[in-house]
C-alpha positions as CSV (number, residue, x, y, z in Angstrom):
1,X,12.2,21.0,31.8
2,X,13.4,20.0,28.4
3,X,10.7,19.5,25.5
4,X,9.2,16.4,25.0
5,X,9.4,14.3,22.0
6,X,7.0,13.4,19.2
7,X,7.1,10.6,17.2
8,X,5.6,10.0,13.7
9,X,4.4,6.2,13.2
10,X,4.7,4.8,9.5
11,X,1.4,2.0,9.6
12,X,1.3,-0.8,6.9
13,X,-0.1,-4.0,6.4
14,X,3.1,-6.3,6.4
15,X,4.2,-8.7,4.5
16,X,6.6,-12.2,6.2
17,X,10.0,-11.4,6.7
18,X,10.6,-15.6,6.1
19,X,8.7,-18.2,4.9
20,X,7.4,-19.4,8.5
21,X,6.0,-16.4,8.9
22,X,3.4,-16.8,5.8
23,X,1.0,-18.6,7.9
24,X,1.0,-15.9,10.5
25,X,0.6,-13.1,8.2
26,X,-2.6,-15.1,6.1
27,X,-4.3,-15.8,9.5
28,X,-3.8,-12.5,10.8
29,X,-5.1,-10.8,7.9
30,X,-8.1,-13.5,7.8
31,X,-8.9,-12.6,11.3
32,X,-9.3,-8.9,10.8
33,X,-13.2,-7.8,11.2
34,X,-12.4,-5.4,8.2
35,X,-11.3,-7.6,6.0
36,X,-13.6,-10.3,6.6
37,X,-17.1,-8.9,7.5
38,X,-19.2,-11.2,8.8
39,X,-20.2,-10.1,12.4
40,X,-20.7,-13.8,14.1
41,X,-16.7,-14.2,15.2
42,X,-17.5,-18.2,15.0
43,X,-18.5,-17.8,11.0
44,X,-14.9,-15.5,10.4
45,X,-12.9,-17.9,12.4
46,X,-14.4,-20.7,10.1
47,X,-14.2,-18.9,6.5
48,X,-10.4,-17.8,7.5
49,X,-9.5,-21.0,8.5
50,X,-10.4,-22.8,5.3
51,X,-8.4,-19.8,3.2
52,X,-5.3,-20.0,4.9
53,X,-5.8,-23.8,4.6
54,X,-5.9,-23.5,0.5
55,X,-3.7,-20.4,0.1
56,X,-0.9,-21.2,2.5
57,X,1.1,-23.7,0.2
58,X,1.3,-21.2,-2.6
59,X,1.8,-18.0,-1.3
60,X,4.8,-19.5,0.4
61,X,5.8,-20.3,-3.2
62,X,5.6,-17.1,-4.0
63,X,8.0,-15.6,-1.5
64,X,10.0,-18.4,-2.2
65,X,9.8,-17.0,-5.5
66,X,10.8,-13.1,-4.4
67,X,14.1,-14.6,-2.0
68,X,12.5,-16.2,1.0
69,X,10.1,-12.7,2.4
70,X,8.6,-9.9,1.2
71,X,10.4,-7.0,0.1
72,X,7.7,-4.6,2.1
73,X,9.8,-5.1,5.0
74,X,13.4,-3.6,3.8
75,X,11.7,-0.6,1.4
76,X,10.1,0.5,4.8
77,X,12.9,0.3,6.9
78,X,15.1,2.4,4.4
79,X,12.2,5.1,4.5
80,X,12.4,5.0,8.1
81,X,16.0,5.8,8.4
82,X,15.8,9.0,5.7
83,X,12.4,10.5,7.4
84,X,14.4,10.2,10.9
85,X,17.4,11.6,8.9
86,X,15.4,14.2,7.4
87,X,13.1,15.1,10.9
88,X,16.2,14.8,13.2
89,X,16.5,14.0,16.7
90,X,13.4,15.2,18.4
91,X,11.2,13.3,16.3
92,X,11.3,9.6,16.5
93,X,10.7,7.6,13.5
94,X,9.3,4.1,13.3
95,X,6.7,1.6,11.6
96,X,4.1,-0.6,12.8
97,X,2.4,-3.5,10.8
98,X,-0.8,-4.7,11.1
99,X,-0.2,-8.5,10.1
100,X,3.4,-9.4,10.6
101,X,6.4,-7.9,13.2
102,X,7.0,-5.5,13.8
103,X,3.6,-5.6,15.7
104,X,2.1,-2.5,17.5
105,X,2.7,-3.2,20.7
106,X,6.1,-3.9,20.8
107,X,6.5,-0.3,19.1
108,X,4.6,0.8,21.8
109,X,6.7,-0.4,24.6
110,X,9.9,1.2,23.2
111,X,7.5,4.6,22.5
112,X,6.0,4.4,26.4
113,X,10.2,4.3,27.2
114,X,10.6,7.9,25.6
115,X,9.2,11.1,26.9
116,X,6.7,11.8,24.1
117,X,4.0,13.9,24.0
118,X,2.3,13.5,20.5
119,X,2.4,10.7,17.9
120,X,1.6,10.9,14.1
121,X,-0.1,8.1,12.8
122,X,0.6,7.9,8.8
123,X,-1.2,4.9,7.1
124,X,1.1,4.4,4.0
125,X,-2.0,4.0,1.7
126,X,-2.9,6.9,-0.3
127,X,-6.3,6.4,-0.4
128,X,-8.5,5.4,2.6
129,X,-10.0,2.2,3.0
130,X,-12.1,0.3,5.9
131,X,-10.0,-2.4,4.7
132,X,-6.5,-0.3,5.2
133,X,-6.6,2.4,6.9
134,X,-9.4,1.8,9.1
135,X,-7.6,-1.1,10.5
136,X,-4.4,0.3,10.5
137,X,-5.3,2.9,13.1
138,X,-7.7,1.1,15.2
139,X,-5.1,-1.8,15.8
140,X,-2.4,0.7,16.6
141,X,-5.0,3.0,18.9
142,X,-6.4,0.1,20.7
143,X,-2.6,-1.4,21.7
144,X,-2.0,2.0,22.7
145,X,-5.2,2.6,25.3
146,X,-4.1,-0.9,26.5
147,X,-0.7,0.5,27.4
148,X,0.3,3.5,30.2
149,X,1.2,6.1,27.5
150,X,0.1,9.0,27.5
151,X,0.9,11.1,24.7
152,X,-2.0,12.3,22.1
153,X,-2.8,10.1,19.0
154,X,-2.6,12.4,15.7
155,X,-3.5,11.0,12.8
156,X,-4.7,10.6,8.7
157,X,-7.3,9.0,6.6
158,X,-5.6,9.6,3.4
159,X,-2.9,11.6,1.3
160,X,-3.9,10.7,-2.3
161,X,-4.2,14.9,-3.2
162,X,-0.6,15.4,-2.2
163,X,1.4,17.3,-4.7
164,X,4.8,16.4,-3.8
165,X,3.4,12.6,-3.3
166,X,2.2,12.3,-6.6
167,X,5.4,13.9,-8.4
168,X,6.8,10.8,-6.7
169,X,4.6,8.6,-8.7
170,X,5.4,11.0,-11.9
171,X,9.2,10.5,-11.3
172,X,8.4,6.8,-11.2
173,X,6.9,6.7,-14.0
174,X,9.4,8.5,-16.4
175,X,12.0,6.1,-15.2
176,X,10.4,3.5,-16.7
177,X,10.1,5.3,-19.7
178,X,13.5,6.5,-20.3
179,X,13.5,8.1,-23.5
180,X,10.9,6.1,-25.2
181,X,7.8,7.7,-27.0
182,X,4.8,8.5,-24.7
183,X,2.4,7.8,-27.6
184,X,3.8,4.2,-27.8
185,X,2.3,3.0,-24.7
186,X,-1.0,2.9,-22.7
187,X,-0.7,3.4,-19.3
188,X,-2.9,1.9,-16.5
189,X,-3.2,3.1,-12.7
190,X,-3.7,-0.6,-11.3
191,X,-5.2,-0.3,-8.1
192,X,-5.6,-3.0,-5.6
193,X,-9.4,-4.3,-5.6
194,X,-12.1,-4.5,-3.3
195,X,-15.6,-6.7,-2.8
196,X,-18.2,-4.7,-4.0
197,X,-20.5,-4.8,-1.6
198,X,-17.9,-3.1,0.9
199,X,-17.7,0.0,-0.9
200,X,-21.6,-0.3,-1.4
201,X,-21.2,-0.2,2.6
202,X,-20.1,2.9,2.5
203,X,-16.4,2.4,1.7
204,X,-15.0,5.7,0.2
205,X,-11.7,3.8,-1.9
206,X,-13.2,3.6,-4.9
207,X,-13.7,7.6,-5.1
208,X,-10.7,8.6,-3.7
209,X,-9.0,6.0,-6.6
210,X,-10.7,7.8,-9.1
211,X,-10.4,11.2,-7.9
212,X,-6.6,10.2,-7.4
213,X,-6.2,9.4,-10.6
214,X,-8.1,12.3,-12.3
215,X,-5.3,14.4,-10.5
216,X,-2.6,12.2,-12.0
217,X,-3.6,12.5,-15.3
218,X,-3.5,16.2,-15.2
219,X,-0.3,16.0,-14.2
220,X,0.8,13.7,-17.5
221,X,-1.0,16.2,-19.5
222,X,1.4,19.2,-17.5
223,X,4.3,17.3,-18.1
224,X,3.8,16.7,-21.5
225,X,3.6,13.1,-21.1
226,X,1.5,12.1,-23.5
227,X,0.4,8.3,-23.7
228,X,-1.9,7.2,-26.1
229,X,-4.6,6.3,-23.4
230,X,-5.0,6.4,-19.4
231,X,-6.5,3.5,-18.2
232,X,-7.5,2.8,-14.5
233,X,-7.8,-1.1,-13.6
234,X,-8.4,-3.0,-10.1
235,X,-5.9,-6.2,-9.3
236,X,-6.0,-9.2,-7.3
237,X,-9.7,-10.3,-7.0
238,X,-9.8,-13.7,-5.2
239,X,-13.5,-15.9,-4.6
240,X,-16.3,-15.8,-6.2
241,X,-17.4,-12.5,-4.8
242,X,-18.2,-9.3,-7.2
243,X,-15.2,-7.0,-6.9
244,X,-14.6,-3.3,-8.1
245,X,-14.6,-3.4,-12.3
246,X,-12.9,-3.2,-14.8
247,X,-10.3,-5.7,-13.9
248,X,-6.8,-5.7,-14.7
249,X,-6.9,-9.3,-16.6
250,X,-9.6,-7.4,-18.7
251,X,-8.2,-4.1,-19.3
252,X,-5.3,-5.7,-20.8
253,X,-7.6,-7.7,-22.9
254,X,-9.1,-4.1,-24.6
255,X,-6.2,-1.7,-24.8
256,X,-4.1,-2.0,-28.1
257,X,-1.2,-4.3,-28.0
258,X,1.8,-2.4,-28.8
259,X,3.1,-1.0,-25.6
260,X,1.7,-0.9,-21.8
261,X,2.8,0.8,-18.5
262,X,1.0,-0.4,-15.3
263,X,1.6,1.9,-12.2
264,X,0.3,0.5,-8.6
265,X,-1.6,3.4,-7.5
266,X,-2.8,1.9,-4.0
267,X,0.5,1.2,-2.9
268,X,3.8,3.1,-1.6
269,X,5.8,0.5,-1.0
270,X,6.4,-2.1,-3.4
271,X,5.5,-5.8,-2.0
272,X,4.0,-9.3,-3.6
273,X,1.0,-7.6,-5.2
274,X,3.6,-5.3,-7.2
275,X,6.8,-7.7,-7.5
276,X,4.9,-10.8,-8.2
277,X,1.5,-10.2,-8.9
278,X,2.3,-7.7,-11.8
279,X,5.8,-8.0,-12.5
280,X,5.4,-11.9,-13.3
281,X,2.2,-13.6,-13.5
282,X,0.0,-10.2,-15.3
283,X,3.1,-10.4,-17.2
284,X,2.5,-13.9,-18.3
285,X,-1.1,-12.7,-19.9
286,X,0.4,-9.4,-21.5
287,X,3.0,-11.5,-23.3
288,X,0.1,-14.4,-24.5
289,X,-1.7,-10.6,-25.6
290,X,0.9,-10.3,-27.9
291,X,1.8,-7.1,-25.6
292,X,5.8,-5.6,-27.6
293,X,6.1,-3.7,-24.2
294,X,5.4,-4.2,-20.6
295,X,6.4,-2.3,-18.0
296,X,5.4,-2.2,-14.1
297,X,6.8,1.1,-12.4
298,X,8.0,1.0,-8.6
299,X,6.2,2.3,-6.0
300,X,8.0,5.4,-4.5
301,X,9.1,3.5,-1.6
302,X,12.4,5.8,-0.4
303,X,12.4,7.9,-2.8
304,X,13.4,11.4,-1.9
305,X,10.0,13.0,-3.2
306,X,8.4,10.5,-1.1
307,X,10.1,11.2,2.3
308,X,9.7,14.9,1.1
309,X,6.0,14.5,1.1
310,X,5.6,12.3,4.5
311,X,7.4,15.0,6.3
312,X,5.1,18.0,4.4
313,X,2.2,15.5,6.2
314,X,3.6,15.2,9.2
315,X,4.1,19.0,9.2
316,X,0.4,19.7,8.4
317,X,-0.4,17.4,11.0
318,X,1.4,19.7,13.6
């Protein structure tokens, strides 16, 4: 009897592939009991109505803004293909995401086609999050109970303390950089925010950030890399609601003006947050700063020390 398969499952949060599908993704994501906390279903229902109501209209400007969809979609599909390159044939490679195709369960069907035995679940967020990760692997592992596969779910919380992973992020990094002096700029790990009253919860992203970016600046100081200052910053707060501190808006209000490299740390795959978000409108307040530089690096996405570190994971999973 011939072995069977195992397949390694890249999980991600989406973005729309067109602009009908912005209303899809917002209520989706509005709808997830990790993202909006309330227990009374009635109350969630209600609160993510009325935010898809006022943020519909302009976030479909802003894909309209990056061609029509979001990039997340593309990035991931090339990693795909060079992980399944890279793994070879007795390994399938594929993605689920949580608020936009390619849902979990029609990954699931074409999985319960194969003979597998064991699939790897890999949230492509570094650090762990109830918001991320959490849901991530409870959408995929309740679509899968629901089906009649039988294979054994593997999976991670987090990868943040990867060497290999973060040498991706290094090798990001001096690309923006070129040949320019390190003690020009600032550079600030921009990590994507949180309400503070999830991580007082019991959330552990806020210490895996910083404990992620402790390790990173070690790895400047290796390199010889030597920026003025390292920074770490939280983007995209929305509502009135205390999120995680310092914010990005008011870092870039107290470093010095001459030069400034923003990395996003909680993403690997670059998406609206990264290509609008910072590339355009933090962009806008860096040049009223009076900023001479400002440069956003891109996530690893396929980068070869990226797909180099997912299969090290995968590997350690085994």
């Amino acid at each position: 009897m011939p072995n069977r398969k195992e397949a390694v499952i890249l999980l991600n949060m989406g973005g729309p592939n067109n602009l009908d599908e912005v209303e899809m993704f917002l209520k989706n994501m509005f709808a997830d009991k990790n993202i909006l906390t309330m227990k009374s279903d009635l109350l969630r229902a209600f609160v993510g109505g009325m935010i898809v109501f006022n943020r519909c209209e302009s976030s479909q400007e802003i894909y309209r803004q990056l061609g029509g969809k979001s990039p997340i979609v593309g990035h991931t599909k090339n990693l795909v293909q060079k992980l399944q390159e890279k793994l070879g044939e007795g390994v399938i490679v594929d993605f689920v995401m949580r608020y936009t195709p390619p849902f979990a369960s029609e990954v699931i069907e074409r999985l319960n086609k194969e003979d597998i035995e064991k699939i790897y679940l890999i949230p492509l967020y570094p650090q762990q999050s109830s918001t991320t990760t959490k849901s991530s692997l409870e959408d995929f592992e309740e679509a899968y109970h629901k089906s009649d596969g039988d294979a054994v779910l593997v999976e991670i919380k987090h990868f943040f303390e990867n060497h290999t992973y973060n040498q991706a992020i290094i090798e990001r990094i001096k690309e923006k950089m070129g040949n320019d002096n390190y003690k020009d700029f600032d550079i600030i790990f921009s990590a994507h925010g949180l309400p503070q009253k999830i991580v007082d919860a019991g959330d552990v992203y806020q210490k895996h950030v910083e404990k992620h970016t402790e390790i990173l600046k070690q790895m400047l100081v290796d390199e010889k890399m030597d920026f003025h200052e390292i920074h770490l910053a939280y983007q995209s707060k929305v509502g009135p609601m205390e999120w995680l501190k310092p914010s990005l808006d008011d870092k870039l209000r107290t470093v010095r003006n001459r030069g400034v490299v923003i990395f996003p740390l909680a993403f690997t795959i670059d998406n609206s947050e990264t290509d609008f978000e910072l590339e355009i409108e933090y962009r806008e307040i860096a040049e009223e700063l009076g900023f001479k530089e400002y440069r956003v690096c891109r996530c690893p996405n396929d980068s070869e020390l990226f797909v180099d570190a997912l299969s090290e994971i995968y590997e350690k999973m085994r």
